[in-house]
C-alpha positions in Angstrom: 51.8 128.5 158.4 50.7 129.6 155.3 52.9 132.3 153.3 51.9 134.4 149.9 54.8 136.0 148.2 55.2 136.0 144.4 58.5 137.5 144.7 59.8 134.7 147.3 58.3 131.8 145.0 60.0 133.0 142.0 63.4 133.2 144.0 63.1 129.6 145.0 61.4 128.2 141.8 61.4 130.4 139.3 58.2 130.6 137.0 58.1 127.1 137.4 56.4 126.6 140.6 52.4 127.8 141.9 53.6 126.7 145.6 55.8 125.0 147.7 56.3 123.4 151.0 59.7 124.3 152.9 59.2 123.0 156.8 56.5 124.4 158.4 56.2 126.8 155.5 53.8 126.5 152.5 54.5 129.1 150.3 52.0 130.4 147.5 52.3 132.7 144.5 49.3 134.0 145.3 47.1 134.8 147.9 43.5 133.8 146.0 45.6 130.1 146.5 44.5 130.3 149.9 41.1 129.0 149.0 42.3 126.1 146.8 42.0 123.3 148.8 43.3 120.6 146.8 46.6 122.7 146.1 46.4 123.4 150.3 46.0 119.8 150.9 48.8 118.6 148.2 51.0 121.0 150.2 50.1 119.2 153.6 50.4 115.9 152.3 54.5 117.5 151.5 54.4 118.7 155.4 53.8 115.3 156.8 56.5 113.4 154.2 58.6 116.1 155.4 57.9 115.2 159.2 58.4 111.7 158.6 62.1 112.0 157.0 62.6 114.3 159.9 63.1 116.9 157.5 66.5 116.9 156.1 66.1 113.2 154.6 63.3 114.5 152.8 64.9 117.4 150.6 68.1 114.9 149.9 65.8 111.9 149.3 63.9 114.8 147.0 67.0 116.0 145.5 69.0 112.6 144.5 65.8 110.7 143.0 65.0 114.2 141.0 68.7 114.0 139.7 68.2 110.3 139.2 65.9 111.0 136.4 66.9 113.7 135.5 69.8 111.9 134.3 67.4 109.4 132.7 67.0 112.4 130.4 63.4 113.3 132.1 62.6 116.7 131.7 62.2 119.1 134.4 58.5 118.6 134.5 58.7 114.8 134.0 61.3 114.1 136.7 59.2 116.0 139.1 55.9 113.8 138.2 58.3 111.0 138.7 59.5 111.3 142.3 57.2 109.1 145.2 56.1 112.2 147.3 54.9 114.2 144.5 53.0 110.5 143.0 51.6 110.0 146.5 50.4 114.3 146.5 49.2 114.5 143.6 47.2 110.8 143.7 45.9 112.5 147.1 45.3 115.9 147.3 41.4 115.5 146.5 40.9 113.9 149.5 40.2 116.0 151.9 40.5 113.6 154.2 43.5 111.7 153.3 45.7 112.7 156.1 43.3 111.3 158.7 43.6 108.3 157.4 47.2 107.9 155.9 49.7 105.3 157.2 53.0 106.1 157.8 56.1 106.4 155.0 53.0 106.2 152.5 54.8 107.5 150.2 57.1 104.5 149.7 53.9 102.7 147.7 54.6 105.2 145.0 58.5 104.7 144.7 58.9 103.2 141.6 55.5 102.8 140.7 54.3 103.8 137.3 51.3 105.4 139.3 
């Protein structure tokens, strides 16, 4: 389900963030976002990782490697590019038809890759 509200975003992610994906909710800051399918399909990609780590694992597998590298002095933008399920989104989310074809725990290809 699909969910525009700029107010909500801001509460979860500040200014930071254009959407995000909180099980089996994809929030967006706006509701022209609806139409962007690569942003849609990045989203998706989150929904399944999220699926897969039977939800919970996923947000403390999230939240430990983002601290991780944070801690390697990343910045906030830098340790986000860094973590496997936002690698394996963002390599994706121009394929329309990657979920169709994606294997199972992909993401794991892109933890600790310099992808």
């Amino acid at each position: 389900m699909i969910i525009v509200s700029r107010r909500l975003l801001s509460f979860l992610t500040g200014k930071l963030a254009v959407a995000i994906t909180l099980w089996p909710f994809i929030i967006l800051r706006s509701k022209h976002q609806i139409h962007d399918s690569v942003l849609i399909n990045h989203e998706r990609i989150h929904l399944r990782q999220q699926v897969e780590l039977l939800i919970i694992f996923f947000y403390v597998w999230y939240g430990l490697e983002y601290i991780y590298h944070k801690l390697n002095k990343h910045s906030h933008l830098s340790a986000y590019h860094k973590l496997c399920f936002e690698k394996e989104a963002f390599a994706n989310e121009s394929n329309q038809d990657y979920l169709k074809n994606r294997q199972v725990f992909s993401f794991l290809h892109y933890f600790n890759s310099n992808n």
